[in-house]
C-alpha positions as CSV (number, residue, x, y, z in Angstrom):
1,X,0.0,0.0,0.0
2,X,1.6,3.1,-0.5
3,X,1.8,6.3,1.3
4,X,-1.1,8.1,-0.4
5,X,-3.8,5.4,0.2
6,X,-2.4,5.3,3.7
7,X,-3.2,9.0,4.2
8,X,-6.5,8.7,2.1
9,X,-7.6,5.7,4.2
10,X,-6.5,7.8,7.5
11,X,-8.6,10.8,6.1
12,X,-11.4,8.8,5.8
13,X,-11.8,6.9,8.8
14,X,-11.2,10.1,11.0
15,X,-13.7,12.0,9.6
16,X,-16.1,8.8,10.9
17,X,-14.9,8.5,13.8
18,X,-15.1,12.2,14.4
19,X,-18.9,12.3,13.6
20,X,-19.4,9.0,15.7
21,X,-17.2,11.5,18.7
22,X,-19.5,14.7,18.5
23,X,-22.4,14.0,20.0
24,X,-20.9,12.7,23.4
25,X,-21.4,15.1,26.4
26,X,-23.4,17.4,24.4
27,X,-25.5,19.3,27.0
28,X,-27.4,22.5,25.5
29,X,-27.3,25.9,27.0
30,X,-29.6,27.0,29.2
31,X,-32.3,29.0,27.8
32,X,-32.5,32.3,26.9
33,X,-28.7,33.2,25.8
34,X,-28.7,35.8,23.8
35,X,-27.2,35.3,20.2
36,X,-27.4,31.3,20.4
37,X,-29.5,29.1,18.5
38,X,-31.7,27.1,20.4
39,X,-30.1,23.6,21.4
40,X,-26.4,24.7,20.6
41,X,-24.4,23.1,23.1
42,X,-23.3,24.8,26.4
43,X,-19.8,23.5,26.3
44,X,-18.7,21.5,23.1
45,X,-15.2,20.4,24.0
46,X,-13.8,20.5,20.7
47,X,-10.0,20.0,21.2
48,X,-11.1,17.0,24.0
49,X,-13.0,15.3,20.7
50,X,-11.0,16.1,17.9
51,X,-7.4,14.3,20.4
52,X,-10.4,11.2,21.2
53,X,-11.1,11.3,17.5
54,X,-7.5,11.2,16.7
55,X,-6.6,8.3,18.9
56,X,-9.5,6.3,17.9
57,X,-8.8,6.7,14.5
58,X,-4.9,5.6,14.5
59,X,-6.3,2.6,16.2
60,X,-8.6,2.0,13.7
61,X,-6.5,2.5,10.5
62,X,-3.2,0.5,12.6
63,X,-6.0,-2.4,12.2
64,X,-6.4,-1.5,8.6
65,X,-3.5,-1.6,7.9
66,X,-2.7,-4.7,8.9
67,X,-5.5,-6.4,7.3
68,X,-4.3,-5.1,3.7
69,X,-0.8,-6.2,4.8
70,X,-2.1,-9.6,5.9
71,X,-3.7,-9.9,2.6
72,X,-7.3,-10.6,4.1
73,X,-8.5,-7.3,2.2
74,X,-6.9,-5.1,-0.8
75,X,-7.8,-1.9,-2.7
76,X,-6.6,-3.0,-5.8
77,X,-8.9,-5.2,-8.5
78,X,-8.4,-9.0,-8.4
């Protein structure tokens, strides 16, 4: 596999993962803040999520990886 469809599989799978990530611990704000939509979250951790998202996602590819190395899957056309 080379280094492109590495990155493009990475690419992939974290975006996922990070959709799967967002909705934890989403608590909306109280009612009646000025200048927020209503059910916009009070605190949406962003940085905690997008490090989560990032470790999940190395695991994920890592086990990717391996299956196209092991030979069990491949991108290419048989």
């Amino acid at each position: 596999m080379s280094w492109v469809t590495a990155g493009a599989a990475y690419l992939v799978v974290w975006w996922i993962v990070l959709f799967a990530v967002l909705p934890f611990g989403v608590r909306p704000s109280p009612e009646g803040d000025p200048g927020e939509r209503a059910g916009a979250p009070a605190n949406p951790r962003m940085l905690a999520k997008i490090v989560a998202t990032t470790l999940i996602s190395l695991v994920i590819w890592a086990g990717l990886i391996a299956l196209v190395q092991s030979g069990l899957i491949s991108f290419r056309d048989s």
